[in-house]
Backbone bond lengths (Angstrom), bond angles and torsions (degrees), N, CA, C in turn:
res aa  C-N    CA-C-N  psi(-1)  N-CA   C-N-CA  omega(-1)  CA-C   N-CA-C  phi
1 X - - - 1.473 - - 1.511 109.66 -
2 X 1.470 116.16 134.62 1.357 89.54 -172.95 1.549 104.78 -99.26
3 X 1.542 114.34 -158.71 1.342 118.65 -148.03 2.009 102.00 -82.69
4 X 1.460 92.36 -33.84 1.808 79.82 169.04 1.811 114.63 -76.40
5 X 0.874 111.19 -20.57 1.820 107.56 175.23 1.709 89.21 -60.03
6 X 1.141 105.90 -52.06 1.934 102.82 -158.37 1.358 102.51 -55.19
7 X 1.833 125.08 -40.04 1.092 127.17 -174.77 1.526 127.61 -55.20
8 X 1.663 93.45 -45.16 1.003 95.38 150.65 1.966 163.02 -145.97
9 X 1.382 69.68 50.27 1.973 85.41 157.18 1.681 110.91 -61.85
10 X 1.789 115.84 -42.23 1.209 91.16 -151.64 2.087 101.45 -98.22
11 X 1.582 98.38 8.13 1.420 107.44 -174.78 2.067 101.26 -71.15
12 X 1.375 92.43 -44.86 1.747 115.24 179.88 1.428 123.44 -45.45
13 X 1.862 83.99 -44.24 1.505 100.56 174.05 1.456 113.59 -78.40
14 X 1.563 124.25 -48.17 1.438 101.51 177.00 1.752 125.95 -77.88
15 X 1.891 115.82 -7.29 1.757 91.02 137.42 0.952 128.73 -77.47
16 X 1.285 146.51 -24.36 1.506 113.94 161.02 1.139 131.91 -62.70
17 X 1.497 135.53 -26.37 1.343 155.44 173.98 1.652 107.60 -41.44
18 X 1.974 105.60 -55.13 1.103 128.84 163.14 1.551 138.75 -42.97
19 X 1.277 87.43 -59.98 1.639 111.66 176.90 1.544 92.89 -79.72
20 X 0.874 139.56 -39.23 1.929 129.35 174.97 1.371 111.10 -41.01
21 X 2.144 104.02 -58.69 1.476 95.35 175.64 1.427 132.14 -78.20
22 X 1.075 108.56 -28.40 1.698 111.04 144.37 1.123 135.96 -20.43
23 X 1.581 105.99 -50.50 1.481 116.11 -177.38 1.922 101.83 -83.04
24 X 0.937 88.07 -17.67 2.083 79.49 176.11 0.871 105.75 -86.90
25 X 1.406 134.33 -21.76 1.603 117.53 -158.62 1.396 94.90 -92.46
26 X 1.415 121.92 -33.01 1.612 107.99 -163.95 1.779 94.85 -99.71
27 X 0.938 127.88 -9.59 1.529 132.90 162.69 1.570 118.43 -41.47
28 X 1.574 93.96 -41.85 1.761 122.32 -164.42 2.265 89.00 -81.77
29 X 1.508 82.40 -50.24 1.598 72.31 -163.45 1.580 116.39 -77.80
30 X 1.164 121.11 -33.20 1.539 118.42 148.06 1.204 141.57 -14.49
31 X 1.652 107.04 -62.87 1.503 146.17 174.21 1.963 86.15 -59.26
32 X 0.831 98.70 -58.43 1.822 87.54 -162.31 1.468 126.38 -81.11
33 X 1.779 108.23 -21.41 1.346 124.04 156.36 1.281 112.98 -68.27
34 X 1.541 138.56 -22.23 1.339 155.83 174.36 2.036 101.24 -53.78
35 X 1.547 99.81 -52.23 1.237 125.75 -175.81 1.393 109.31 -65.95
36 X 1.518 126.00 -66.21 1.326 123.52 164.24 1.552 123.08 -45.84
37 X 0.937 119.08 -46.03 1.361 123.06 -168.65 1.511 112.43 -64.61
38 X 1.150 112.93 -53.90 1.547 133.90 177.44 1.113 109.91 -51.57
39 X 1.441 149.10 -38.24 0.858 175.90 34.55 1.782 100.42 85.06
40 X 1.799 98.67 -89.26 1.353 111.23 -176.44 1.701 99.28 -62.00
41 X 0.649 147.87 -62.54 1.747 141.81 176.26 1.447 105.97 -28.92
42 X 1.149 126.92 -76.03 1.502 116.87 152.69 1.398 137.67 0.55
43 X 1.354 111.24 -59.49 1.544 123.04 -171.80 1.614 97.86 -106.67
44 X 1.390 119.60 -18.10 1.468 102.40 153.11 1.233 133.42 -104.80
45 X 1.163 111.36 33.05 1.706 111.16 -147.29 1.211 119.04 -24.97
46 X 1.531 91.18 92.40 1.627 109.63 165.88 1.414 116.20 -117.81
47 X 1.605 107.05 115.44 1.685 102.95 154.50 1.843 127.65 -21.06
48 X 1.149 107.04 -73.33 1.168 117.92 -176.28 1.465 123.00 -42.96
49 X 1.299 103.75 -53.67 1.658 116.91 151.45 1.521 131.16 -37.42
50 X 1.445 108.81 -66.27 1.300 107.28 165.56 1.606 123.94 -45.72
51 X 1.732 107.24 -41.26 1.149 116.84 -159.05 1.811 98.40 -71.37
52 X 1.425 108.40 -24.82 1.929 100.12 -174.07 1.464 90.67 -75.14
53 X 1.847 123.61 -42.16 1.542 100.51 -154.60 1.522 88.10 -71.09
54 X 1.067 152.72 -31.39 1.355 123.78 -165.97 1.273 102.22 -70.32
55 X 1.454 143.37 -29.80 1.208 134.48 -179.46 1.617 111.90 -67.21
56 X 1.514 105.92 -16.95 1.637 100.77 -178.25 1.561 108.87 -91.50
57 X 1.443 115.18 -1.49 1.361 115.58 -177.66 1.549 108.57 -103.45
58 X 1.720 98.70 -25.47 1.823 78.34 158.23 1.397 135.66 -92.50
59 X 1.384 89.10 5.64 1.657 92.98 -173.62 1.651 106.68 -99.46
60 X 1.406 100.61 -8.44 1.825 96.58 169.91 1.751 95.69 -91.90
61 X 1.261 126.90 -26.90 1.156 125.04 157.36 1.285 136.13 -23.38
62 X 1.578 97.05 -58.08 1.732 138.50 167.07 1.327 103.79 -37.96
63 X 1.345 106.55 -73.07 1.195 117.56 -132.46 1.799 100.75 -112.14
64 X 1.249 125.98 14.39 1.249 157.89 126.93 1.553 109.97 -46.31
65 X 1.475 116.88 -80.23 1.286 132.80 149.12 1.499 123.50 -18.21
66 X 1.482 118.99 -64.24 1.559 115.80 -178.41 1.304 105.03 -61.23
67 X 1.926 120.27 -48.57 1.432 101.11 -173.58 1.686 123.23 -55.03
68 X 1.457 91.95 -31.15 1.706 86.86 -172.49 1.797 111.81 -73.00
69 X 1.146 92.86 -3.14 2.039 87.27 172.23 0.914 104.84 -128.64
70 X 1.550 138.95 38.05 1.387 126.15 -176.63 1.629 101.63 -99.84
71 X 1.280 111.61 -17.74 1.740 103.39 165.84 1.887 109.56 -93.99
72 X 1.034 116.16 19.93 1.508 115.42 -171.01 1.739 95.02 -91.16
73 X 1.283 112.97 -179.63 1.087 118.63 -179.96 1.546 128.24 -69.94
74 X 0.885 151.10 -179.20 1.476 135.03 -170.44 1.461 113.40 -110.43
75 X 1.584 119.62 2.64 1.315 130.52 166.32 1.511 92.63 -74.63
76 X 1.744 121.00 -54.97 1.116 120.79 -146.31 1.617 110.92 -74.34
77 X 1.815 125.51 -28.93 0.931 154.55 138.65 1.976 116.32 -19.54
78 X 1.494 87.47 -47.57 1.809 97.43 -179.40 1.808 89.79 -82.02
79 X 1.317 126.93 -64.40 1.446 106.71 -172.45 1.932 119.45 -60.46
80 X 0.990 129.21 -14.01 1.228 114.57 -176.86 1.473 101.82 -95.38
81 X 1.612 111.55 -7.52 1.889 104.22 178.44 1.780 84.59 -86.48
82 X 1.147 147.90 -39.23 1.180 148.90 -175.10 1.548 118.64 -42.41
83 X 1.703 96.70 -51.81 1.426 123.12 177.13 1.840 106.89 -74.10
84 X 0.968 120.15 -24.47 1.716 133.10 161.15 1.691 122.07 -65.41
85 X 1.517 81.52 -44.87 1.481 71.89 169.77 1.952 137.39 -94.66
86 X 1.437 80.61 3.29 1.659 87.46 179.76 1.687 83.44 -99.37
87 X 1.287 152.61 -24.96 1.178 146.78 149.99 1.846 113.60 -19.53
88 X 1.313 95.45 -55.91 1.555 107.18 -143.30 1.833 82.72 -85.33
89 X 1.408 137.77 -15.73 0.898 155.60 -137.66 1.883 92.05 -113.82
90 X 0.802 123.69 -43.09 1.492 148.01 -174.24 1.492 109.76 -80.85
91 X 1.360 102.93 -53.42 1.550 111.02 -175.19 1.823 94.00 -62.83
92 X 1.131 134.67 -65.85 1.416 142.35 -158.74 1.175 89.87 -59.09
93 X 1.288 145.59 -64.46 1.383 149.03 162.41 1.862 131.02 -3.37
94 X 1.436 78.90 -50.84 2.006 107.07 179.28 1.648 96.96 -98.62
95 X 1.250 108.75 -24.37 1.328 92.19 177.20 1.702 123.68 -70.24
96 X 1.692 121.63 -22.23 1.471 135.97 -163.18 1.570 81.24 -92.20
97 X 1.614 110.91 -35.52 1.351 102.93 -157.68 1.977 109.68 -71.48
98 X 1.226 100.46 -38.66 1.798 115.08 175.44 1.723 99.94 -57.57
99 X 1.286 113.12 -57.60 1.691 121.38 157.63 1.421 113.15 8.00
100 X 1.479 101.55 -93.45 1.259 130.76 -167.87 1.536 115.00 -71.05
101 X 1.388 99.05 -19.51 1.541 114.77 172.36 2.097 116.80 -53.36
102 X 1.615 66.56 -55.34 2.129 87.94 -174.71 1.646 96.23 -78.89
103 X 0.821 144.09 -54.80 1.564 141.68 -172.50 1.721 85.32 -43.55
104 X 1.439 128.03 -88.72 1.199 116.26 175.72 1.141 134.17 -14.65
105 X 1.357 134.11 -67.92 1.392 153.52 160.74 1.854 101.06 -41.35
106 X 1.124 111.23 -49.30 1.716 104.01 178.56 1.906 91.33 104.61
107 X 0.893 150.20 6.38 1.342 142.45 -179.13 1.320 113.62 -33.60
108 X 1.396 132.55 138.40 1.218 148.94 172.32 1.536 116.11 -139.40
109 X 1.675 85.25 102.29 1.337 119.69 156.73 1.789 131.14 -20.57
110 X 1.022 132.33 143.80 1.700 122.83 179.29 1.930 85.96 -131.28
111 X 1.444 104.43 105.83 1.193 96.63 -175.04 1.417 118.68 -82.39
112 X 1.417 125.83 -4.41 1.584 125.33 -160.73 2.210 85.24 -86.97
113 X 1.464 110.91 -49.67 1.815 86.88 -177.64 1.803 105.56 -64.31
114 X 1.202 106.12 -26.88 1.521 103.01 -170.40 1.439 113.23 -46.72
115 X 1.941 106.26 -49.49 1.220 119.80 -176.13 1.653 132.22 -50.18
116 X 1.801 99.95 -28.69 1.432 126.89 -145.22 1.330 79.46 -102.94
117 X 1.450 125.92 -61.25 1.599 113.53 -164.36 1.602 114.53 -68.25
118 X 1.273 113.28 -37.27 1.746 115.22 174.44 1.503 98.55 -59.19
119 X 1.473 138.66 -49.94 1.124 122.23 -177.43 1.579 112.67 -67.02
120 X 1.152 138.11 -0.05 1.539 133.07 167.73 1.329 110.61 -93.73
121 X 1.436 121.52 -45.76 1.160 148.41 154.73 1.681 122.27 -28.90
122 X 1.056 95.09 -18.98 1.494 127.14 -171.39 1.422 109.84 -93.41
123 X 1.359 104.84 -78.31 1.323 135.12 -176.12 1.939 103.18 -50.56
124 X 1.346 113.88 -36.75 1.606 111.17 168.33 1.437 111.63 -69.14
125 X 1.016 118.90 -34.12 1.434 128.49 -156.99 1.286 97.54 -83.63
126 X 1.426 132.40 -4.62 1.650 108.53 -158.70 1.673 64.10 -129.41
127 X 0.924 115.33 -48.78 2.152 98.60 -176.77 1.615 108.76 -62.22
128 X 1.602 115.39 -5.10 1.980 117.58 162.90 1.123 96.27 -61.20
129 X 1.345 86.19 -67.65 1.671 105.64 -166.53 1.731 109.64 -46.79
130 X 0.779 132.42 -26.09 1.736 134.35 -168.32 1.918 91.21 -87.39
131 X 0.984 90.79 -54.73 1.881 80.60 -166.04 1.632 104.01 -87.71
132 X 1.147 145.43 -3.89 1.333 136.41 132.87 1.489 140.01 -63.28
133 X 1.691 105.17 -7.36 1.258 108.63 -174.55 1.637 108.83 -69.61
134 X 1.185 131.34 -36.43 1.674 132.12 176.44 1.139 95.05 -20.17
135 X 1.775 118.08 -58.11 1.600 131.56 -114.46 1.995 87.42 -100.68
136 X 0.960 104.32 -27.33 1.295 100.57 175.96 1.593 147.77 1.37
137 X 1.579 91.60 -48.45 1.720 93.39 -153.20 1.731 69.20 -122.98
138 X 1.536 155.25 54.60 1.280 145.77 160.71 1.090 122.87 -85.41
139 X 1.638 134.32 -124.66 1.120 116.44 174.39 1.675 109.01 -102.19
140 X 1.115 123.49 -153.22 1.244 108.09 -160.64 1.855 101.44 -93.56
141 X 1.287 113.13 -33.08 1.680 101.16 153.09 1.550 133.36 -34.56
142 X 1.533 116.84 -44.15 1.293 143.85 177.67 1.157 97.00 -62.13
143 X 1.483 132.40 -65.99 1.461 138.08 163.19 1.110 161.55 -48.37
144 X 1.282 98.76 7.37 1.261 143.60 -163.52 1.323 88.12 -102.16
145 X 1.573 98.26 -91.19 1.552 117.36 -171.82 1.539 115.77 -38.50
146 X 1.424 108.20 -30.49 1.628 118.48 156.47 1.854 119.01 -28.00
147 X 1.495 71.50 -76.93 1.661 100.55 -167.64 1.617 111.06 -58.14
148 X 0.922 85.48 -51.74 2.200 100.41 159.20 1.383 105.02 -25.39
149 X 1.287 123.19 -65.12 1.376 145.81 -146.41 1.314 103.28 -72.41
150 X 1.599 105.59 -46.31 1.566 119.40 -143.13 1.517 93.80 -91.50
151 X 1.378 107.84 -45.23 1.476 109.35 -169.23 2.068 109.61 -80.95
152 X 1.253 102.23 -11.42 1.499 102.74 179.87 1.908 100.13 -70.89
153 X 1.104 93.18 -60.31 2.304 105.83 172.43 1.745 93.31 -35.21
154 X 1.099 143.26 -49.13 1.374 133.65 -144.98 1.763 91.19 -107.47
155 X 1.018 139.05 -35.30 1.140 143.30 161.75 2.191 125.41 -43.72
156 X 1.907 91.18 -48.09 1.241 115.50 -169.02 2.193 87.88 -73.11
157 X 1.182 114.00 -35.74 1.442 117.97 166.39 1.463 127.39 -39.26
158 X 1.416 101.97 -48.26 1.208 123.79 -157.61 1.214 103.10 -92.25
159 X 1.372 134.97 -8.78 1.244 148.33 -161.02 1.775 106.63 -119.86
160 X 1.505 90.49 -22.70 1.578 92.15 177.10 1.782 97.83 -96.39
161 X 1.397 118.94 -27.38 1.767 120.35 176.51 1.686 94.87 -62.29
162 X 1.343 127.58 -49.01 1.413 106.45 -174.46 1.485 118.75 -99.53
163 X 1.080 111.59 44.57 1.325 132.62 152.05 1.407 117.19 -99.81
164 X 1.091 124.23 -48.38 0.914 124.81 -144.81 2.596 87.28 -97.86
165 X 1.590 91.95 -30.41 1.570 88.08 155.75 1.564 125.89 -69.27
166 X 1.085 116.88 -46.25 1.994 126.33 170.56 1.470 88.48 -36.68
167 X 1.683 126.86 -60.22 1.006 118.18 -144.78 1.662 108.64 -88.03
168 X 1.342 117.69 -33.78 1.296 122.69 166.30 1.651 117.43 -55.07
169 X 1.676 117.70 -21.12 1.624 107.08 -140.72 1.620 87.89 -128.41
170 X 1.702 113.19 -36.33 1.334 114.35 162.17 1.964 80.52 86.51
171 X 0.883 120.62 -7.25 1.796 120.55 150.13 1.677 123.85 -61.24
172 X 1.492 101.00 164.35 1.177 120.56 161.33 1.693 118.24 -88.49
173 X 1.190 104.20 -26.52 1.685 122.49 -153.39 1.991 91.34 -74.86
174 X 1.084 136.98 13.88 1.728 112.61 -172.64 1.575 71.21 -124.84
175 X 1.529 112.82 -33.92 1.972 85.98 -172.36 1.562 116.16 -79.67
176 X 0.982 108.56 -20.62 1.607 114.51 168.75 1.549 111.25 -84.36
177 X 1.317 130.79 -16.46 1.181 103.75 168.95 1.569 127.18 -94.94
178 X 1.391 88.93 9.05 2.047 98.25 170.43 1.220 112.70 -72.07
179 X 1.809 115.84 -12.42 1.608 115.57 174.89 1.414 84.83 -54.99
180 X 1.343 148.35 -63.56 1.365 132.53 -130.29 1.312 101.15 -56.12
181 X 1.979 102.98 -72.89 1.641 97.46 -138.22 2.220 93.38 -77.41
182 X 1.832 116.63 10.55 1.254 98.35 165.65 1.739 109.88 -94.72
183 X 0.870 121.69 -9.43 1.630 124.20 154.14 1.479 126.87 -55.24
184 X 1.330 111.92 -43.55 1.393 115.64 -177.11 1.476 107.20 -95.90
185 X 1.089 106.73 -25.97 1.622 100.99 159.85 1.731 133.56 -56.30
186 X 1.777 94.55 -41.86 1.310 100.58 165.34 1.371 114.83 -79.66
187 X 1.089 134.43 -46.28 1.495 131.35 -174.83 1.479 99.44 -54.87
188 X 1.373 128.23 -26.95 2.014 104.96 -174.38 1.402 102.61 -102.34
189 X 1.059 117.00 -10.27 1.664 105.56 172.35 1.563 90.36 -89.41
190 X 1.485 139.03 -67.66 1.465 117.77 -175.28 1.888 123.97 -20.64
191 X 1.640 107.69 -47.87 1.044 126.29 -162.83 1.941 89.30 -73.28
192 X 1.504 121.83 -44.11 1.328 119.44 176.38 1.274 116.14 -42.26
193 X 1.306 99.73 -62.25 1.863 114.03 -162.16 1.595 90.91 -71.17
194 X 1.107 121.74 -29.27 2.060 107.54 -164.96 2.294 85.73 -76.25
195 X 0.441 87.24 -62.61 1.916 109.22 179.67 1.931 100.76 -24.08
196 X 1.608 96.24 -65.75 1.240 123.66 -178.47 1.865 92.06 -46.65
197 X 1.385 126.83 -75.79 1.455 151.49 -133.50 1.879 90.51 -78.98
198 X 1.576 103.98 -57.28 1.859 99.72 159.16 1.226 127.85 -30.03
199 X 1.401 114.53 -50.43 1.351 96.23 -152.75 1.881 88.61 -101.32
200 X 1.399 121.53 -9.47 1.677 104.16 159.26 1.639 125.34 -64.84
201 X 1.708 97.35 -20.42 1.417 101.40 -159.99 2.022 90.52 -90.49
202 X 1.427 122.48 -24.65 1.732 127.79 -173.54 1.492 80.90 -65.79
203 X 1.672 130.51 -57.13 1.512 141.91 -153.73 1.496 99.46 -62.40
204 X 1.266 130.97 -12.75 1.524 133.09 -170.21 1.522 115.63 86.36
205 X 1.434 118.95 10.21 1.627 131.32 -171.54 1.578 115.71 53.36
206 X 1.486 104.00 58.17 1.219 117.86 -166.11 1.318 129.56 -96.16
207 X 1.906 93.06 -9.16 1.686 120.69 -165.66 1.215 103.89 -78.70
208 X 1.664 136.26 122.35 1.274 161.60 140.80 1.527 110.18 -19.76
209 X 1.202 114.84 164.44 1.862 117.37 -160.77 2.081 75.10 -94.23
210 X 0.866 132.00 13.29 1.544 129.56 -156.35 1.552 99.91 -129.40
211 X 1.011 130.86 -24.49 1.439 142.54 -170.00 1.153 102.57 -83.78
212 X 2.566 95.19 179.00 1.527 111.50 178.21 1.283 85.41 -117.05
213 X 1.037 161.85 171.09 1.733 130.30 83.51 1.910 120.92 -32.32
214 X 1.382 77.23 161.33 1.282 87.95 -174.80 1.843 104.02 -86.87
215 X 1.338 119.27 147.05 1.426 115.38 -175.90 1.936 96.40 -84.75
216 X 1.044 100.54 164.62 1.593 110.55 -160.14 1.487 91.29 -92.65
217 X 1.663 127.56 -30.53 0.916 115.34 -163.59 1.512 102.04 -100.94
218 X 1.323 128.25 31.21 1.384 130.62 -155.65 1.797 78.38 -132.90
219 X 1.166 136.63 -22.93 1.415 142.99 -163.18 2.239 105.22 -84.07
């Protein structure tokens, strides 16, 4: 083997080593914001609410998922970020669809828990986001769990903006319309990570826990 293979086998090994404990710590906090939220959506019946804890239950889902293939092969790594991203693609999907559900029904929001849990809700999401950022630019599994992170913080926002409308407008219409911009948020990162996971899986799933792929439209 020569001396750059040696260099780096053991560089490979300590990101994954990294990104392993990574993946527990925000696994743990997911799982339990999953718990709060569900909960607080309930007693406020708010769309918007419901709509993050389901996003926190797939993303402990996720990231449940990455640990168990993060020693698998890196083909196998490209199909389960593949299978994530038609996930994340689905979730935004049910989310317009729950939407239109509560507008029907007439649901009314209680914006003062709404306000309190998106701001905690928040506050995890940007400390995901802080200890996943290393992992960022890896393979498209790694990137995923990124994007997970990044887009949950901008979501937990949007949930605190229509709170703070419920509470200004004494409407339903600002908490139901955060389905939008958290729908279209998920649908273009889904469409990223499936995009991303193609062109590892066209490449033969050859990309390193250390790598980019190349974007298809950059080709």
């Amino acid at each position: 083997m020569s001396k750059c293979c040696d260099d780096c086998v053991p560089a490979a090994a300590a990101v994954a080593g990294g990104f392993r404990r990574a993946l527990r710590i925000v696994l743990a906090a997911n799982a339990v914001m999953f718990i709060v939220e569900i909960v607080a959506s309930w007693h406020a019946d708010s769309t918007s609410l419901f709509a993050d804890a389901a996003d926190f239950l797939g993303d402990a889902a996720n990231y449940g998922i990455s640990l168990a293939v993060l020693s698998a092969g890196a083909i196998w790594r490209s199909r389960v970020a593949l299978a994530k991203g038609w996930t994340m693609a689905a979730y935004a999907t049910t989310v317009l669809v729950v939407a239109a559900w509560n507008v029907w029904r007439g649901a009314m929001p209680e914006s003062v828990t709404m306000a309190w849990v998106a701001g905690l809700a928040l506050a995890v999401n940007v400390s995901v986001a802080v200890i996943l950022y290393a992992h960022r630019k890896g393979d498209a599994n790694m990137r995923s769990v990124w994007l997970c992170s990044r887009n949950d913080a901008i979501g937990n926002l949007a949930v605190i903006a229509a709170a703070s409308g419920v509470f200004g407008t004494g409407s339903l219409w600002p908490d139901v319309a955060v389905a939008l911009p958290l729908g279209t948020i998920g649908l273009a990162a889904g469409r990223e990570v499936i995009r991303h996971a193609r062109d590892e899986l066209r490449d033969g799933g050859e990309q390193t826990p250390g790598s980019t792929a190349r974007d298809p439209a950059l080709r």
